[in-house]
VMD Tcl script that builds the backbone (N, CA, C; Angstrom):
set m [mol new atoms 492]
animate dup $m
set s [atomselect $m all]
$s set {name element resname resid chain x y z} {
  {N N UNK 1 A 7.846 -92.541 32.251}
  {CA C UNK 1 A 7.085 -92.307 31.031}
  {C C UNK 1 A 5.600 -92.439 31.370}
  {N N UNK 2 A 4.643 -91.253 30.802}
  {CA C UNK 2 A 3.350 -91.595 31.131}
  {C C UNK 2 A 2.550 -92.253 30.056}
  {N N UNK 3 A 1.471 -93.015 30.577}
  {CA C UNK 3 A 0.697 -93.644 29.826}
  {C C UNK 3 A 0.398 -93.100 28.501}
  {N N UNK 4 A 0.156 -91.813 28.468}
  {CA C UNK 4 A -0.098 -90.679 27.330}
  {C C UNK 4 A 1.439 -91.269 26.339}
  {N N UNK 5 A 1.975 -91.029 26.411}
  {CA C UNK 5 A 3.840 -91.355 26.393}
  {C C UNK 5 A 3.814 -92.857 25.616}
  {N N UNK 6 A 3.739 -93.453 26.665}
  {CA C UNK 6 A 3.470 -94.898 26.125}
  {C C UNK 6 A 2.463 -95.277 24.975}
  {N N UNK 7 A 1.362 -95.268 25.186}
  {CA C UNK 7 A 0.630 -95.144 23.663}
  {C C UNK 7 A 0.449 -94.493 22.192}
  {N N UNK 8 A 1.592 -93.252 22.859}
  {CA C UNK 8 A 2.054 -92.639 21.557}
  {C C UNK 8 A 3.055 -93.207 20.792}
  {N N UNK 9 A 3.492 -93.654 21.967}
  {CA C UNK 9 A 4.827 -94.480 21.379}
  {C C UNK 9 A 4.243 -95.667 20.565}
  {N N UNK 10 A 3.574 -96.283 21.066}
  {CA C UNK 10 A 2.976 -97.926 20.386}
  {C C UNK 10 A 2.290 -97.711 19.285}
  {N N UNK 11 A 1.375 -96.069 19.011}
  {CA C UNK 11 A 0.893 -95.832 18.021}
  {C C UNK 11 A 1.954 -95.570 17.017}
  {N N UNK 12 A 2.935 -94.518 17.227}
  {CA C UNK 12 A 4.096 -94.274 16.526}
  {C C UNK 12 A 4.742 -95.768 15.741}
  {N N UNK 13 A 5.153 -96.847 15.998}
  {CA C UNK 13 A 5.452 -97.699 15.974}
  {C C UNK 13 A 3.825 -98.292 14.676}
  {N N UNK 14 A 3.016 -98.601 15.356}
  {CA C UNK 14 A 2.096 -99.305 14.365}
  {C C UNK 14 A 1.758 -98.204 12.751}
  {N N UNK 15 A 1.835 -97.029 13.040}
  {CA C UNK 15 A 1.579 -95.809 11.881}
  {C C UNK 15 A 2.484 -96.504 11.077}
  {N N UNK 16 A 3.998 -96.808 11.380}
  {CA C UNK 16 A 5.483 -96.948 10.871}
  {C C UNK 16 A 5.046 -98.349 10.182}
  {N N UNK 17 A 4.397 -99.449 10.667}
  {CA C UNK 17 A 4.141 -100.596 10.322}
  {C C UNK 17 A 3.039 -100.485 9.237}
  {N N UNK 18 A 1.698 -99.658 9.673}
  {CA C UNK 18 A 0.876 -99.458 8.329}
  {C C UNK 18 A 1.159 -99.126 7.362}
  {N N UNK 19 A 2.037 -98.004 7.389}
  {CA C UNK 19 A 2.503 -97.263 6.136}
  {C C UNK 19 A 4.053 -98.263 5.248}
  {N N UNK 20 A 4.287 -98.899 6.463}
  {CA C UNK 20 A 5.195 -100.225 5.520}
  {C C UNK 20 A 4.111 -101.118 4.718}
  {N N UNK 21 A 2.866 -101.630 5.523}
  {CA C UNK 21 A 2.078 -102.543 4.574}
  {C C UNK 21 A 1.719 -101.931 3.510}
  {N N UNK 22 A 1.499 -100.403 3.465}
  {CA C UNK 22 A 0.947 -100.155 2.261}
  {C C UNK 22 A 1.781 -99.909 1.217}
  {N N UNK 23 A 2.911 -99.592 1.151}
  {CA C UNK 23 A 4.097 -99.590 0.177}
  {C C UNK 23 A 3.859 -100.678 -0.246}
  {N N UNK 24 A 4.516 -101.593 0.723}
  {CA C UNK 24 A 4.769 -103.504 0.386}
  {C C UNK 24 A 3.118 -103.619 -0.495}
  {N N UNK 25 A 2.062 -103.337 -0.202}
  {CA C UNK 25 A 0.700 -103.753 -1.208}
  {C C UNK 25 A 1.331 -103.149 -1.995}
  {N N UNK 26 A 1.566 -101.780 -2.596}
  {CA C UNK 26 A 1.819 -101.332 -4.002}
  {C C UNK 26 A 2.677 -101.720 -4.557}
  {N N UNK 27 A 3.857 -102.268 -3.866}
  {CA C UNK 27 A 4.992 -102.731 -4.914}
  {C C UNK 27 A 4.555 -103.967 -5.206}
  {N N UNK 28 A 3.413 -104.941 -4.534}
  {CA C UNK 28 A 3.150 -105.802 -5.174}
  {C C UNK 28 A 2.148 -105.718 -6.234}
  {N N UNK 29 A 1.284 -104.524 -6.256}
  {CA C UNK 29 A 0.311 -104.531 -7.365}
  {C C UNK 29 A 1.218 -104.006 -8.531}
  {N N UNK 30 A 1.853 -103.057 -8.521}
  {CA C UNK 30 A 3.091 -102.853 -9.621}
  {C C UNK 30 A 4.033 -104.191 -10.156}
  {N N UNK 31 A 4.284 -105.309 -9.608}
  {CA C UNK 31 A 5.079 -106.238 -9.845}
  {C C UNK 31 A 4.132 -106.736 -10.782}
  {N N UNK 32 A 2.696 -106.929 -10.314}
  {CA C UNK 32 A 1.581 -107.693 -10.582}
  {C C UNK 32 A 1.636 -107.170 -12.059}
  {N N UNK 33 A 1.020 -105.652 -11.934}
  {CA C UNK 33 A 0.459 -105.061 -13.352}
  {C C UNK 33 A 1.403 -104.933 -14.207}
  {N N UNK 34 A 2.761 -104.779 -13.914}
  {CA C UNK 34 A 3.638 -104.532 -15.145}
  {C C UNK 34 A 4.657 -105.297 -15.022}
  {N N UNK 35 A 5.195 -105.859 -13.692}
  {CA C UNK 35 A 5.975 -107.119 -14.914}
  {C C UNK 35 A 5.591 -108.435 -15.116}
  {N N UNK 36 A 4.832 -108.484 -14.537}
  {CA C UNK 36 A 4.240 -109.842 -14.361}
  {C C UNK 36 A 3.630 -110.121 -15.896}
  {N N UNK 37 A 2.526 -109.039 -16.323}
  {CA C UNK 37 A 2.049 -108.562 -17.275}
  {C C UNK 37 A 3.172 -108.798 -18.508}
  {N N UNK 38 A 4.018 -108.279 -18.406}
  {CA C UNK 38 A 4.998 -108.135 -19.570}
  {C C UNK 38 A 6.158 -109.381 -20.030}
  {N N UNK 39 A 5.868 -110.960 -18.719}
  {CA C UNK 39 A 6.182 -112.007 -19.065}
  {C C UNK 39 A 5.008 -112.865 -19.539}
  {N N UNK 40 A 4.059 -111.522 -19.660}
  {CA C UNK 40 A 2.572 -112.746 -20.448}
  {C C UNK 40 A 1.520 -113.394 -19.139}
  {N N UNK 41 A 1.711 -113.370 -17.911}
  {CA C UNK 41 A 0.600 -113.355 -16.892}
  {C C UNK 41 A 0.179 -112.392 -16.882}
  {N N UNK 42 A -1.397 -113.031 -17.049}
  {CA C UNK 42 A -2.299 -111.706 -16.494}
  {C C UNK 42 A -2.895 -111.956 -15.231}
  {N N UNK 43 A -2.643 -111.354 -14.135}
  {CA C UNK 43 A -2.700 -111.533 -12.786}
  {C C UNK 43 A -3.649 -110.709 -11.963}
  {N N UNK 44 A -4.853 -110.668 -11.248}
  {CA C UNK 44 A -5.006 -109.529 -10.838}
  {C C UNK 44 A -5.309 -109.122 -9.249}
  {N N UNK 45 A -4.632 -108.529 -8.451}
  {CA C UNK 45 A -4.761 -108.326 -7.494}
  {C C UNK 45 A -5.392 -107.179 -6.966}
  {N N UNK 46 A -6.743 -107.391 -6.638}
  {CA C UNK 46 A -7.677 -106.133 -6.407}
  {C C UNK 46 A -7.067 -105.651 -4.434}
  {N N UNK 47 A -6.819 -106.688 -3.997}
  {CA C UNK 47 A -7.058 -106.471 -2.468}
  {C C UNK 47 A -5.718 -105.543 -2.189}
  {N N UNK 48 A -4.428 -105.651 -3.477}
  {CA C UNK 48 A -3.575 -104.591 -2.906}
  {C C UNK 48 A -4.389 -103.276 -2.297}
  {N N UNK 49 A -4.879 -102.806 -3.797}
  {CA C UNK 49 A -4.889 -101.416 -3.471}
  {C C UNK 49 A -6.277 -101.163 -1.715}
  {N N UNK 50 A -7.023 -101.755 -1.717}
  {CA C UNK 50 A -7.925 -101.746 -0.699}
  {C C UNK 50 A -7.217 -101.889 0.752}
  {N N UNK 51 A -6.118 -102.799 0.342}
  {CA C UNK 51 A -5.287 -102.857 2.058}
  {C C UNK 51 A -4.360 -101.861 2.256}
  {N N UNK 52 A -3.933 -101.031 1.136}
  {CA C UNK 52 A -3.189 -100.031 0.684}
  {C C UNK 52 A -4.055 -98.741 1.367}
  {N N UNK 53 A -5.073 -98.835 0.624}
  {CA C UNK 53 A -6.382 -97.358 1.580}
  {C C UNK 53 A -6.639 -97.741 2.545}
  {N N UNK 54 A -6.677 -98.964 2.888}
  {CA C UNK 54 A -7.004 -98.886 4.877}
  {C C UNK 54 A -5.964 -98.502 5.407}
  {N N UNK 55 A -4.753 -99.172 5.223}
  {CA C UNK 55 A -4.003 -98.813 5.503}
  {C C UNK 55 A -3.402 -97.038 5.747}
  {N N UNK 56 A -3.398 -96.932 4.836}
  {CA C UNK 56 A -3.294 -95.407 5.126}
  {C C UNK 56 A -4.098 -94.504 5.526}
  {N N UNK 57 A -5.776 -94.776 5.462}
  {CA C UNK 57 A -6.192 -94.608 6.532}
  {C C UNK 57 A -6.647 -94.045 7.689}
  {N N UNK 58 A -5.724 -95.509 8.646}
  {CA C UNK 58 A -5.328 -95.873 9.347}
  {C C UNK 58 A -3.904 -94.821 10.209}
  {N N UNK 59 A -3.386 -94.868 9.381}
  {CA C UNK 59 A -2.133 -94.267 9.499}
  {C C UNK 59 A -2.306 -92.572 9.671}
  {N N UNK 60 A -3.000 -91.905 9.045}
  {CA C UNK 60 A -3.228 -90.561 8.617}
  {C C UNK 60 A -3.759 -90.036 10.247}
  {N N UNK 61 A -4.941 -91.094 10.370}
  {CA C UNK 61 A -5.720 -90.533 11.843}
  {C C UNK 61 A -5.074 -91.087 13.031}
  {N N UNK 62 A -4.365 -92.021 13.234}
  {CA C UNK 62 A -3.685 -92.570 14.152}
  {C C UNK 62 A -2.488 -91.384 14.088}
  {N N UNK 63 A -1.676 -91.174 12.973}
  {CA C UNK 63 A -0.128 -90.639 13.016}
  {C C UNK 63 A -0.618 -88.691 13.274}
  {N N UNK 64 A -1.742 -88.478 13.133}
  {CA C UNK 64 A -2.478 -86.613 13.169}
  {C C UNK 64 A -2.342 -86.629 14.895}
  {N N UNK 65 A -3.105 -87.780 15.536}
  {CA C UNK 65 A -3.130 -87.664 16.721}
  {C C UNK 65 A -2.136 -87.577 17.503}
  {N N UNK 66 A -0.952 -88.298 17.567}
  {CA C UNK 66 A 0.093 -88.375 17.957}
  {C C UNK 66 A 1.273 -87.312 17.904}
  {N N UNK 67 A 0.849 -86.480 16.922}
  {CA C UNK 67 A 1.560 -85.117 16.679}
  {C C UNK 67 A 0.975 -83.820 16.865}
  {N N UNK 68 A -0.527 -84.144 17.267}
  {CA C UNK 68 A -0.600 -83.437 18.364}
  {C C UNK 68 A -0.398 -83.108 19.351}
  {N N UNK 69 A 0.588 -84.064 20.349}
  {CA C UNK 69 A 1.007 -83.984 21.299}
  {C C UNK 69 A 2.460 -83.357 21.583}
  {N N UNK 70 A 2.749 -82.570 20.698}
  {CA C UNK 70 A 4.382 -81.773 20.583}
  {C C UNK 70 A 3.547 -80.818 19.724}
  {N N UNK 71 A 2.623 -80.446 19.422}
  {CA C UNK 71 A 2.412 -79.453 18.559}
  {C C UNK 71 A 3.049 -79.038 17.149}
  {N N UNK 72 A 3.193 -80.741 16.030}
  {CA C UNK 72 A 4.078 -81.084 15.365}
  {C C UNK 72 A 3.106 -81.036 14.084}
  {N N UNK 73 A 1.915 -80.851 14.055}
  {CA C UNK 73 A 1.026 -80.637 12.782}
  {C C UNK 73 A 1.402 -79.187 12.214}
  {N N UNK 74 A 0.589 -79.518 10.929}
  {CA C UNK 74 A 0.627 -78.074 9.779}
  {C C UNK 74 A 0.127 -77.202 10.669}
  {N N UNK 75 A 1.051 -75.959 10.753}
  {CA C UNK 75 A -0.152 -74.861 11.427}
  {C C UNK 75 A 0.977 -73.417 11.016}
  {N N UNK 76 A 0.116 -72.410 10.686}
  {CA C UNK 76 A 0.445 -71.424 10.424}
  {C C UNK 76 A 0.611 -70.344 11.860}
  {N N UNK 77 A 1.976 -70.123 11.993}
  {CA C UNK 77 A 2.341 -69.939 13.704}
  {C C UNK 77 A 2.836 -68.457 13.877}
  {N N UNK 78 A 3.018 -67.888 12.243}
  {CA C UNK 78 A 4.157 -66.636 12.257}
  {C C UNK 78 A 3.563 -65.958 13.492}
  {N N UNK 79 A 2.798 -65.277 13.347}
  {CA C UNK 79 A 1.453 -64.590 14.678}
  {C C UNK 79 A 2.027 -64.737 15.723}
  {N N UNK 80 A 1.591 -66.048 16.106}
  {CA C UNK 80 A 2.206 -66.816 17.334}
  {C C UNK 80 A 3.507 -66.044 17.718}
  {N N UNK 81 A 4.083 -65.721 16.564}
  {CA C UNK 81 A 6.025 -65.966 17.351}
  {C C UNK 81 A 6.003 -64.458 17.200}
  {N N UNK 82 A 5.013 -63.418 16.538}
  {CA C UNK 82 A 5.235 -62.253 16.811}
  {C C UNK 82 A 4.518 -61.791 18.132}
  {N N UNK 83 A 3.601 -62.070 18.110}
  {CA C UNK 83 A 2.986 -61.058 19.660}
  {C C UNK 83 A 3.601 -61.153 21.193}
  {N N UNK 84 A 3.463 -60.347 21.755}
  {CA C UNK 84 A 3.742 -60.484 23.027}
  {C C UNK 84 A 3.376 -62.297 23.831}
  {N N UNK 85 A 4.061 -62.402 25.247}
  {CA C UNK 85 A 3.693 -63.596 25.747}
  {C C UNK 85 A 1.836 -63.088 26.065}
  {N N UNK 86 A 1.649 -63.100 26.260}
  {CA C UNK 86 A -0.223 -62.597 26.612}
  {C C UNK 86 A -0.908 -62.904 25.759}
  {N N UNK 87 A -1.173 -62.007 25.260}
  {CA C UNK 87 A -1.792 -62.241 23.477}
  {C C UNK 87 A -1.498 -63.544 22.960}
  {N N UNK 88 A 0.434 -63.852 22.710}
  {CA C UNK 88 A 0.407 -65.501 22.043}
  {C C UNK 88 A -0.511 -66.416 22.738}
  {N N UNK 89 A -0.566 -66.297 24.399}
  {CA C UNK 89 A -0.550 -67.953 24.674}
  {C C UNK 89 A -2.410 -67.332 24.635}
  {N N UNK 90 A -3.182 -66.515 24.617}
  {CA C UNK 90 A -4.639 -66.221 24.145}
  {C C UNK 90 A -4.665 -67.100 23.009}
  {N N UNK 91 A -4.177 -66.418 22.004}
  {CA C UNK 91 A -4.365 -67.215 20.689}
  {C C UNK 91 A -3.917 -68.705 20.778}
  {N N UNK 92 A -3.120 -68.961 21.255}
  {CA C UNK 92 A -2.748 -70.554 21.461}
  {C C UNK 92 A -4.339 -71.101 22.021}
  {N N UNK 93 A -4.519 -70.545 22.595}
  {CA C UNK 93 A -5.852 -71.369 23.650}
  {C C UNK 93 A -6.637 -71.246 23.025}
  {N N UNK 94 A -6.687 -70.641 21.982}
  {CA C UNK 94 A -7.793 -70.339 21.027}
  {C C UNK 94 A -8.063 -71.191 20.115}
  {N N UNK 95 A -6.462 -71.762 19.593}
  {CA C UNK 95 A -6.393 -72.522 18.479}
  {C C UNK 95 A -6.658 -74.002 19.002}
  {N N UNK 96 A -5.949 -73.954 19.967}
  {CA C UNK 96 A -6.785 -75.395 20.736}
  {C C UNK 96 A -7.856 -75.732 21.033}
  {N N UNK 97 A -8.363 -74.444 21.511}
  {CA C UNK 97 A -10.353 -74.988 21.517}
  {C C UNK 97 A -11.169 -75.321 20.012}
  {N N UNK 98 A -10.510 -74.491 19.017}
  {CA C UNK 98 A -10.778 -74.837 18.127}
  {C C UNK 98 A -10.223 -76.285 17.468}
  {N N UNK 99 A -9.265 -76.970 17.926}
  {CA C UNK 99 A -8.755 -78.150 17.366}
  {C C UNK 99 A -9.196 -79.353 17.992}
  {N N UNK 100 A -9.838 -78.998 19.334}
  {CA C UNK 100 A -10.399 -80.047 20.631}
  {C C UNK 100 A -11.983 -79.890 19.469}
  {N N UNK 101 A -12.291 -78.713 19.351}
  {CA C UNK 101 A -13.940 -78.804 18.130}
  {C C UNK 101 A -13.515 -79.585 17.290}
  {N N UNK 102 A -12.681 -79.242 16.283}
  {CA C UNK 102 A -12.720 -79.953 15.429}
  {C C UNK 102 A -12.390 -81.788 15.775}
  {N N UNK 103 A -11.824 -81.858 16.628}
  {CA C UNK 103 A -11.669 -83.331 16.768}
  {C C UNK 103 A -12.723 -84.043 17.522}
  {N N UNK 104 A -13.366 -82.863 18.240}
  {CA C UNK 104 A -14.896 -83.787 18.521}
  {C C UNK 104 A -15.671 -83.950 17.775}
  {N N UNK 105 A -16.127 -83.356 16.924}
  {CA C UNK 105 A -16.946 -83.138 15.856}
  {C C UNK 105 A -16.249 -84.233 14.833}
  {N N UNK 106 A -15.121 -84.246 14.740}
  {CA C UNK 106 A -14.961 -85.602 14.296}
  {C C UNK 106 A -14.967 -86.970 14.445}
  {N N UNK 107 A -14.583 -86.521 15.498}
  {CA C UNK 107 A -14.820 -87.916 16.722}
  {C C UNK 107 A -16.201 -88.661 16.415}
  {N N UNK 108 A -17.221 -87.722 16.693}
  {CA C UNK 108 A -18.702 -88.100 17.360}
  {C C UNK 108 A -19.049 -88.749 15.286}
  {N N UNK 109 A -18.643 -87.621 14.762}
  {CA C UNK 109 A -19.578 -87.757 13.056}
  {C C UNK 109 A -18.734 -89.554 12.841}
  {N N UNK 110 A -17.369 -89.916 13.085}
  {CA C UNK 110 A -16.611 -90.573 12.546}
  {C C UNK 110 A -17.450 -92.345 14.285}
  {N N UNK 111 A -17.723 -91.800 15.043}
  {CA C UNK 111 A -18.681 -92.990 15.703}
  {C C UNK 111 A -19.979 -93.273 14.509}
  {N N UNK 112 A -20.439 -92.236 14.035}
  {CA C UNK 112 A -21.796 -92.730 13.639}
  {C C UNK 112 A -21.375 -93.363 12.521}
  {N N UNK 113 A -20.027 -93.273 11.546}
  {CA C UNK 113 A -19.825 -93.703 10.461}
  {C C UNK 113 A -19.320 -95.530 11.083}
  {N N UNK 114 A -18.735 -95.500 12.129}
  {CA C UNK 114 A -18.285 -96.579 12.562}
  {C C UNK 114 A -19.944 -97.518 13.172}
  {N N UNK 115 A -20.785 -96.644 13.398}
  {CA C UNK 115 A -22.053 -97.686 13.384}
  {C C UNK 115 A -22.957 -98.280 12.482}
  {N N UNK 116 A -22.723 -97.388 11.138}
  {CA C UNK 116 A -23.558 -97.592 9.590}
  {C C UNK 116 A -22.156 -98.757 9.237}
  {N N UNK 117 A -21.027 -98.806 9.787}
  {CA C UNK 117 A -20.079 -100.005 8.720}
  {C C UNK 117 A -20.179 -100.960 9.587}
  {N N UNK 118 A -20.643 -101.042 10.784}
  {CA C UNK 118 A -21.097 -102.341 11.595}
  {C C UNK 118 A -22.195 -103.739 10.346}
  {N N UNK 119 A -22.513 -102.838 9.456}
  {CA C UNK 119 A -23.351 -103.212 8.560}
  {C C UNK 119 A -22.966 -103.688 6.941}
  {N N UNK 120 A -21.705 -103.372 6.777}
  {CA C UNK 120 A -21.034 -103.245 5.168}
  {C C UNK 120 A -19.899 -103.675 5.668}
  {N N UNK 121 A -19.530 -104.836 4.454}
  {CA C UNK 121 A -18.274 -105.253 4.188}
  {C C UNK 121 A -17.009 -104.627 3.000}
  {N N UNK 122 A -16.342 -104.446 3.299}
  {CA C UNK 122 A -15.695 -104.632 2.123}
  {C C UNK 122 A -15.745 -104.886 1.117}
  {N N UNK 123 A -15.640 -104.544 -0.757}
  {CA C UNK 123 A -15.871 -105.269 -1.502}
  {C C UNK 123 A -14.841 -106.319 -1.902}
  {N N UNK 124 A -13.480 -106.255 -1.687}
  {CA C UNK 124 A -12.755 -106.894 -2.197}
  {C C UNK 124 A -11.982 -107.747 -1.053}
  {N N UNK 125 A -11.841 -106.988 0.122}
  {CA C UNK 125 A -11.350 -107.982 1.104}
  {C C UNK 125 A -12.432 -108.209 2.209}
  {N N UNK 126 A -13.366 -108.196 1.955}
  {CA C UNK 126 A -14.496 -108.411 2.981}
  {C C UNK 126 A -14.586 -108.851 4.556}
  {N N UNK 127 A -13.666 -107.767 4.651}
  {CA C UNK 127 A -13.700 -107.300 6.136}
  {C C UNK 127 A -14.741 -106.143 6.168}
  {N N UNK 128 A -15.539 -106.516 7.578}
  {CA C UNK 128 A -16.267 -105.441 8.258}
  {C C UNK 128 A -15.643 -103.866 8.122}
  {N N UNK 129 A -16.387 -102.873 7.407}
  {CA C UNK 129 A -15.736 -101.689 7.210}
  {C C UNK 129 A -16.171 -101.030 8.566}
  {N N UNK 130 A -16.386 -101.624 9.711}
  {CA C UNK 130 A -16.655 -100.752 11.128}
  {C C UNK 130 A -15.135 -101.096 11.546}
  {N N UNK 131 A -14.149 -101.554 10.791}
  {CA C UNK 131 A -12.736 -102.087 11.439}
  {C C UNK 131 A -11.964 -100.638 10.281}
  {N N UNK 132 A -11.931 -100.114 9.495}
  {CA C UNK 132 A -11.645 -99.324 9.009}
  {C C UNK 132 A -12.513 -98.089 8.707}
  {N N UNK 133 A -13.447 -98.101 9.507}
  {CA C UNK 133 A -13.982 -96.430 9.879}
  {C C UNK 133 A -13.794 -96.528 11.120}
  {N N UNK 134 A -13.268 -97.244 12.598}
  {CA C UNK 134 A -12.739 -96.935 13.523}
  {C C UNK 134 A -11.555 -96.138 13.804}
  {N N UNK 135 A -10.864 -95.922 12.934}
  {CA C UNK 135 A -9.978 -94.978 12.541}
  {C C UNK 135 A -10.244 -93.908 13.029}
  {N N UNK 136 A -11.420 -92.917 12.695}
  {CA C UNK 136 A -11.400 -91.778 12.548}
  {C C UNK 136 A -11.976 -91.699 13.867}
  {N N UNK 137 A -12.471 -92.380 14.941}
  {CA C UNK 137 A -12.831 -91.801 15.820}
  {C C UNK 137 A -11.922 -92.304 16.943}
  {N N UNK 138 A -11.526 -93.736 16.785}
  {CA C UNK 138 A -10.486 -93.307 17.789}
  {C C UNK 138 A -8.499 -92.804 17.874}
  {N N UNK 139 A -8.808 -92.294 16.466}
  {CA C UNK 139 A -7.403 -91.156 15.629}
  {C C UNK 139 A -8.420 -89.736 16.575}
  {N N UNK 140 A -9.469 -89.519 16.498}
  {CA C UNK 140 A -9.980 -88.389 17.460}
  {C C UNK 140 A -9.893 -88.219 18.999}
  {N N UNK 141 A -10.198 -89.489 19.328}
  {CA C UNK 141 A -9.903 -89.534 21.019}
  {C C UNK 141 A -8.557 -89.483 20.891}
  {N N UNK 142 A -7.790 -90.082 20.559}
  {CA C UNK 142 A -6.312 -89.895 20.438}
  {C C UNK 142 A -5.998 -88.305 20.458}
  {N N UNK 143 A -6.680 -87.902 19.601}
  {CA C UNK 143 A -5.576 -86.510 19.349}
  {C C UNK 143 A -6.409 -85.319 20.206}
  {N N UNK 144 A -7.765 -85.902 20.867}
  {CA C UNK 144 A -8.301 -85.063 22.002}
  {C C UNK 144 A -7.285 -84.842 23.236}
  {N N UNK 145 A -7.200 -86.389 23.508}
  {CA C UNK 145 A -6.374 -86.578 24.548}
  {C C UNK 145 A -4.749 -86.134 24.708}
  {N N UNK 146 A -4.186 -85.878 23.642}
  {CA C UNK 146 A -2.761 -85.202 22.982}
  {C C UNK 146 A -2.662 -83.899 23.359}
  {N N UNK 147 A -4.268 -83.230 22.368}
  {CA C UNK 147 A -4.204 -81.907 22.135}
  {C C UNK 147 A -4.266 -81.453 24.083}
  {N N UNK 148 A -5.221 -81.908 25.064}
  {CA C UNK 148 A -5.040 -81.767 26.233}
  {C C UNK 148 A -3.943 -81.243 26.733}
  {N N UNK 149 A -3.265 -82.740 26.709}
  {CA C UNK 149 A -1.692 -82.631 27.516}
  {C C UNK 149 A -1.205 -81.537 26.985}
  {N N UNK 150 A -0.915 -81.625 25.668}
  {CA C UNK 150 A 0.015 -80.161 25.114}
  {C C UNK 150 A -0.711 -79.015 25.697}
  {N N UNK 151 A -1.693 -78.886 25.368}
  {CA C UNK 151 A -2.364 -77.533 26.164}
  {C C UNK 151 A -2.011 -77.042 27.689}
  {N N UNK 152 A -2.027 -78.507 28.305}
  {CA C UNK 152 A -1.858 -78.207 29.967}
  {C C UNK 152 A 0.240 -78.369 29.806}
  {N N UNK 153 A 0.711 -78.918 29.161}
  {CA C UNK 153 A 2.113 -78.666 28.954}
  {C C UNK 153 A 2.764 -77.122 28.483}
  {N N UNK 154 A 1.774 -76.700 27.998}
  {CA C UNK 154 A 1.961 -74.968 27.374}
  {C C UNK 154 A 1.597 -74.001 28.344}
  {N N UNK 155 A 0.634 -74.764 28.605}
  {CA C UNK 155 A 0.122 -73.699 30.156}
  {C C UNK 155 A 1.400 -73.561 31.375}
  {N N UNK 156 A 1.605 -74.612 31.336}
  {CA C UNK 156 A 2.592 -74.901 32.209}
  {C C UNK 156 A 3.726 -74.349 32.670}
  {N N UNK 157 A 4.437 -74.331 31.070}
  {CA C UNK 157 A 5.778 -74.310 30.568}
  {C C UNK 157 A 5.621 -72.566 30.358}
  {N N UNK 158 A 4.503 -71.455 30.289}
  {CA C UNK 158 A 4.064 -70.137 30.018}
  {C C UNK 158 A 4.231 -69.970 31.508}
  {N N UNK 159 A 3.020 -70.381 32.398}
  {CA C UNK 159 A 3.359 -69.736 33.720}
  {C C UNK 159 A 4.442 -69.962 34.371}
  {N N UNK 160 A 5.134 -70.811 34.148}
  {CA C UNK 160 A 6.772 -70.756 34.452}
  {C C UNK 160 A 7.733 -69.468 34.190}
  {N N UNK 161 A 7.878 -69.768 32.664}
  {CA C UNK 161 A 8.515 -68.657 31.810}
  {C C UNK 161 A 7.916 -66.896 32.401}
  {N N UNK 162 A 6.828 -66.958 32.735}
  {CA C UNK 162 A 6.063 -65.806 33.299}
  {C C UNK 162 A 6.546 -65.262 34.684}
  {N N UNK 163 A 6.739 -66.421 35.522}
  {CA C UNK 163 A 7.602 -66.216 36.975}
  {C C UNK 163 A 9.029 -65.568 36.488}
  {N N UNK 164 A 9.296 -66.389 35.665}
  {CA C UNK 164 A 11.040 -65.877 35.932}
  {C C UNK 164 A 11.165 -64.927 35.099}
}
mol reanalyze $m
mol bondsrecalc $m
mol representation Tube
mol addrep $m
């Protein structure tokens, strides 16, 4: 298993764990607001919903990256599966340079956001928001480094298919 392999895996695994914390926050702000509420406590738990949006996140840019690496995101492919091998794997390389842009460009915009929250806390759980705008840039190196492999895995797996 390669390192690439391995950290997808550990990310896979923590996405699975964020997106459990954030359920578990909402079913507790729901317990909170309505039944809790309806035995006459009035209770209020602001930090669900805030650990609920980091959480997910979290999850969104971590779990995008990781499915880049099987070529497992939204993408409109009909094209793809009609043209000749030539033309497809053109356009494939196409769509990847364009997805390596877009994830640098996110990357780099989502560092500068991670250097303005070096500066701002949280309002309700007052954690450093440079711990939840790190997300987006390294959910970008992540899915730089994904989109790669798949690219050089397509290349691969084409000039093969091309020999025989």
């Amino acid at each position: 298993m390669t390192l690439l392999a391995r950290v997808n895996s550990g990310v896979s695994y923590l996405v699975a764990f964020l997106l459990l914390v954030a359920t578990l926050a909402i079913a507790v702000q729901i317990i909170i607001r309505f039944i809790l509420t309806g035995f006459g406590l009035t209770i209020s738990a602001p930090w669900t919903e805030e650990l609920c949006r980091y959480a997910i996140v979290w999850s969104v840019y971590l779990g995008a990256a990781v499915l880049c690496r099987d070529d497992r995101l939204i993408a409109v492919d009909y094209l793809l599966h009609r043209l000749p091998a030539r033309p497809a794997m053109i356009l494939q390389t196409l769509a990847v340079l364009c997805t390596l842009g877009f994830f640098g460009l996110s990357g780099w915009l989502g560092w500068k956001l991670f250097l303005t929250g070096l500066h701002e806390t949280a309002p309700v759980m007052r954690v450093p928001m440079a711990w939840v705008y790190a997300a987006v840039p390294l959910g970008a190196l992540l899915a730089i480094c994904n989109s790669v492999a798949f690219f050089g895995s397509t290349l691969s797996s084409r000039a093969f298919e091309a020999e025989q």
